[in-house]
N, C-alpha and C positions, 0 to 999 in steps of 0.2 A: 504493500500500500504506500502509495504515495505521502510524504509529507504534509503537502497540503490536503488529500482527503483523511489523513490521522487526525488533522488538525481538526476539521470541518467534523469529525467522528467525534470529540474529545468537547468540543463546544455543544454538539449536537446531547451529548450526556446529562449537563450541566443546564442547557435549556430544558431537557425533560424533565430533571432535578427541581431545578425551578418550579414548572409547572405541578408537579407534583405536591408540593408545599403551596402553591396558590389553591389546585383544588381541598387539601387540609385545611384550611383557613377558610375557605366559601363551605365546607360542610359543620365547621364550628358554625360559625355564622348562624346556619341555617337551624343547628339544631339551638343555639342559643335564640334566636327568633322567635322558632316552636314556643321551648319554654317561657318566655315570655308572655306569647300569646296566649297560650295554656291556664296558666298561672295568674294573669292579670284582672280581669273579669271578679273569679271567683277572692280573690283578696283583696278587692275596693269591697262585696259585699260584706266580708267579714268582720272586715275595720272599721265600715259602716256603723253595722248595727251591734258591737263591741262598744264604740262610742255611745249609742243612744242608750247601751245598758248603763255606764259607767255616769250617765248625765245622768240617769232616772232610775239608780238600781232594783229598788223597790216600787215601781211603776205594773201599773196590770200585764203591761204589753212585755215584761220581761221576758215572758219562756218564749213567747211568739221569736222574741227577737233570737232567745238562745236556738232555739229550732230553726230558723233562716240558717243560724252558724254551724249547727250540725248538718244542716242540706247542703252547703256548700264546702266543708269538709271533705263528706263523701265524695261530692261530682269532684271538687279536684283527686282524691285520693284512685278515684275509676278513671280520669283523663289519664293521671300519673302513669297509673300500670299500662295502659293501652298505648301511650307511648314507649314506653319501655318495649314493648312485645314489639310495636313497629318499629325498633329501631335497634333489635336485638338478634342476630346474625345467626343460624345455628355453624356449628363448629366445625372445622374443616376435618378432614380424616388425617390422621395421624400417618407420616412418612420420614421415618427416619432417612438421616442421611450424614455422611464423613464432614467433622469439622475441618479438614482438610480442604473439603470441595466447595464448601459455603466461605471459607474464608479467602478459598480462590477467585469464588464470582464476585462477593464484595469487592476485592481490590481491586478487577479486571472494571468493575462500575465505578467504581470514585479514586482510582487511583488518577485517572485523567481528569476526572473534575478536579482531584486534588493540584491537580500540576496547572489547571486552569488559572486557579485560585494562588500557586506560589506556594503552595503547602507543600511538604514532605508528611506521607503515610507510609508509616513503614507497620507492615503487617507480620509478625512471630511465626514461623512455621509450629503446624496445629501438632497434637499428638497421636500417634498411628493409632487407630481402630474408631478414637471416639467417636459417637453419635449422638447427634440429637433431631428434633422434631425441625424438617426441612422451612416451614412456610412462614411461620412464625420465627424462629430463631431468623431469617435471612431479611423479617418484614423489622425486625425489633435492632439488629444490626446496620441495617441500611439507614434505617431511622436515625439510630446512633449516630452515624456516620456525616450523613447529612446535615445535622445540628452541630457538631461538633467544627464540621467547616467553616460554616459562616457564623461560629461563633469565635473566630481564630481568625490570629492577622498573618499578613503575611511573611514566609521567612519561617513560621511556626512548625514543630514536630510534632506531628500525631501517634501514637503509637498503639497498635488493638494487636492483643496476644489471648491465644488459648493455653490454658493449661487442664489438666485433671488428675484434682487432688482430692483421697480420698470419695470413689465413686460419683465425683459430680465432676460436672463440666462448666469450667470457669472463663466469661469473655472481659477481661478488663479495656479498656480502652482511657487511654489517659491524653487530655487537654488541656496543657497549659494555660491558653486564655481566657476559659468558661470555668466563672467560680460557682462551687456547689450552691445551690438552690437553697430558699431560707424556709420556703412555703414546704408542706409535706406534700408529695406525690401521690403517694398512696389513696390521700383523698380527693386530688385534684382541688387543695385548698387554695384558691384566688391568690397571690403574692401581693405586699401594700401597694405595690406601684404595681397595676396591671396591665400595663401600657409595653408595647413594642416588643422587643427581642424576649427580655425578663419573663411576660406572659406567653409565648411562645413556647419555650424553652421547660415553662410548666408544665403545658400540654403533653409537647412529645414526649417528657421524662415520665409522664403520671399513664401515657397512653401505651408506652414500652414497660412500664410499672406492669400494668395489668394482663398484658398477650403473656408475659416472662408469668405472673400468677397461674396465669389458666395451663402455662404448660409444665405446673411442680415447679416454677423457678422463682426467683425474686432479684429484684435489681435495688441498688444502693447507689448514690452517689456522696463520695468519698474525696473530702480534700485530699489533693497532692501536693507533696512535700515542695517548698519554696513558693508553688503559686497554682491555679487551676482545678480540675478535677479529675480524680478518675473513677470513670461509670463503670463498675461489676455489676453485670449477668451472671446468674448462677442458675444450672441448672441441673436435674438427676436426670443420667444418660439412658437415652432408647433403647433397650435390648431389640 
């Protein structure tokens, strides 16, 4: 291949890349909308007639009012589930596959976006045999990978190694310029400024939080020593 179409191949990456995270952002969005819209209606009536108790506790019209608050309780608590269900995916089938070979696709995809960007990724050769769940592990690494980029200046070293110790299967990846999160993942708690990068960065750490859950694993992020972070995956390996 020519230079120029590696070149054209290596941008072409980085634009999919891109798009990728734009559509992440337009399906926040959308579900944050939902909930909005969901939610809104039913807790002006509640606040409502909360207040008319609190004007007039002792008033005839009290239980009328508590009764409004219990009707509208339920229909949000019925809206709630019903979106859940519509916005709840069933589970892929389970494919193991060599951290070998997943660690070779990643790099073979961002290692050019990295060189794009002025980055150096330098990926650890994995350890012979291991396994794990193909679609998730490559969806939760890619992820990784992706944040970690544009969360890094130029000049900067990336580094993601497997190891396995003690019957699991460990993905570190360490970033110098992305310092650990203050907000928790696990719940996907809002951070106080939840504006740009910082609210972003909550997202895909809390949304890789959970794929690493469902498959026995968990993810941590971890100050690194002098300055940055490094995000472990852990996960118990596919027989």
């Amino acid at each position: 291949m020519a230079d120029s179409d590696a070149d054209a191949t290596d941008r072409g990456l980085a634009r999919l890349d891109g798009l990728f995270q734009l559509q992440r952002r337009a399906a926040v969005a959308r579900v944050a909308s939902m909930i909005g819209h969901l939610i809104g209606t039913p807790l002006q009536v509640i606040q409502g007639r909360a207040a008319l108790i609190r004007g007039n506790p002792t008033g005839e019209s009290t239980s009328e009012h508590a009764r409004r608050i219990e009707e509208q309780v339920e229909r949000l608590v019925l809206r709630i589930r019903k979106l859940i269900a519509f916005l709840t995916t069933p589970e892929a089938e389970s494919n193991p596959r060599s951290v070998s070979e997943l660690l070779d696709e990643v790099l073979s995809l961002y290692g050019p976006i990295a060189v794009q960007f002025g980055i150096e990724l330098r990926v650890a050769p994995a350890p012979d045999g291991a396994r794990v769940e193909e679609a998730s592990t490559l969806v939760v690494l890619s992820s990784l990978l992706s944040l970690a980029l544009r969360a890094s200046s130029r000049g900067d070293v990336i580094e993601l190694r497997a190891s396995e110790p003690e019957a699991r299967i460990v993905f570190e990846l360490e970033v110098p310029s992305m310092q650990p999160p203050k907000a928790r993942i696990d719940l996907l708690d809002p951070p106080d400024n939840d504006a740009g990068a910082d609210a972003e960065r909550i997202q895909v750490l809390s949304v890789c939080f959970d794929m690493a859950r469902r498959q026995n694993g968990r993810l941590q992020v971890l100050p690194r020593e002098g300055a940055g972070s490094i995000i472990r995956v852990e996960y118990h390996p596919s027989k």
